[in-house]
N, C-alpha and C positions, 0 to 999 in steps of 0.2 A: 791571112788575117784581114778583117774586115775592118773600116775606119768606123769614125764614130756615129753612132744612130743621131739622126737632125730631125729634129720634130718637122710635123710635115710642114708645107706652104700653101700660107692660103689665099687664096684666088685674089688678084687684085681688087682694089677698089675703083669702081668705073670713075671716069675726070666728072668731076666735080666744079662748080664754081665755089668759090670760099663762103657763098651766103648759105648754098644747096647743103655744102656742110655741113656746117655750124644749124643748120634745119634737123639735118640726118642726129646730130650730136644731143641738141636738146631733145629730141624728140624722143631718144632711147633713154633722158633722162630722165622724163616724165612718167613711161614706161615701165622706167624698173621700179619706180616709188611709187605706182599705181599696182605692181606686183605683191608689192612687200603690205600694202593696205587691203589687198583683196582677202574680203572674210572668207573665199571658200577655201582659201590655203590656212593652213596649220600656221600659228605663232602666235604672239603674245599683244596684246593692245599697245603697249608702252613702243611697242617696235612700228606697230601700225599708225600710233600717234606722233611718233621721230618722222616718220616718212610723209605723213600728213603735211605736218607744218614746215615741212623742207619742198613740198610738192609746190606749194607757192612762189618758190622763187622761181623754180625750175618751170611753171607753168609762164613766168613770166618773161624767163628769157627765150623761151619757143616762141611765145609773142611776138618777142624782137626780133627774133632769126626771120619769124616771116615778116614782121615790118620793114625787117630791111633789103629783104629780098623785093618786096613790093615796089621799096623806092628806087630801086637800082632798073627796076620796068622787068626785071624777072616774072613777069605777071602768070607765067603757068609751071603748074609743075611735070617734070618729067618723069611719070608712076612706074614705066619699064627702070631706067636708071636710077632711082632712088630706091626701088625696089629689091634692086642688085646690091645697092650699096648695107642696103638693112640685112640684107641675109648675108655678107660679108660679114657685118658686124654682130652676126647671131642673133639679130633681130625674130628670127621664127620661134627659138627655144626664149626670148628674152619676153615678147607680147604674148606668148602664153601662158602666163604668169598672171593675166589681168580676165583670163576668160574664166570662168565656170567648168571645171574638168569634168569630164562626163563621170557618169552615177557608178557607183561601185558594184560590181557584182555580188548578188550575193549568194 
């Protein structure tokens, strides 16, 4: 008899400083409400107009994530590690959301 099935484990998150974070965090939030507005996906305006006026805040605390990353002299970003960090958090299936899907076969 075999024990119980554990969903799988996913790949750590590479160390982070807490601004890089909070960068990684807004950044996926801007992301998914730029998804949910994108006209070339299927859905309803009222859902694309919720995500709209919520995009505002959330554009504004990416803002601040990198304001304050600025002020701390974190002055560059590290595109290999944060990189790692977005595709940990399904950032590949999450920003394609915002592209253009390619043309349907017909």
């Amino acid at each position: 008899m075999t024990g119980p099935t554990l969903p799988p484990e996913f790949p750590p998150l590479p160390a982070l400083t807490r601004a890089e974070g909070e960068l990684i965090d807004r950044y996926l939030d801007v992301v998914d409400l730029l998804g949910r507005i994108n006209p070339a996906h299927d859905g309803d305006t009222y859902r694309g107009l919720r995500a709209a006026q919520a995009l505002v805040g959330k554009a504004t605390a990416l803002r601040d994530a990198l304001v304050l990353m600025h002020q701390r002299g974190e002055s560059e970003l590290h595109a290999r590690t944060l990189a790692r960090a977005l595709r940990v958090l399904d950032g590949e299936r999450r920003t394609a959301r915002v592209t253009v899907p390619p043309p349907a076969d017909s």
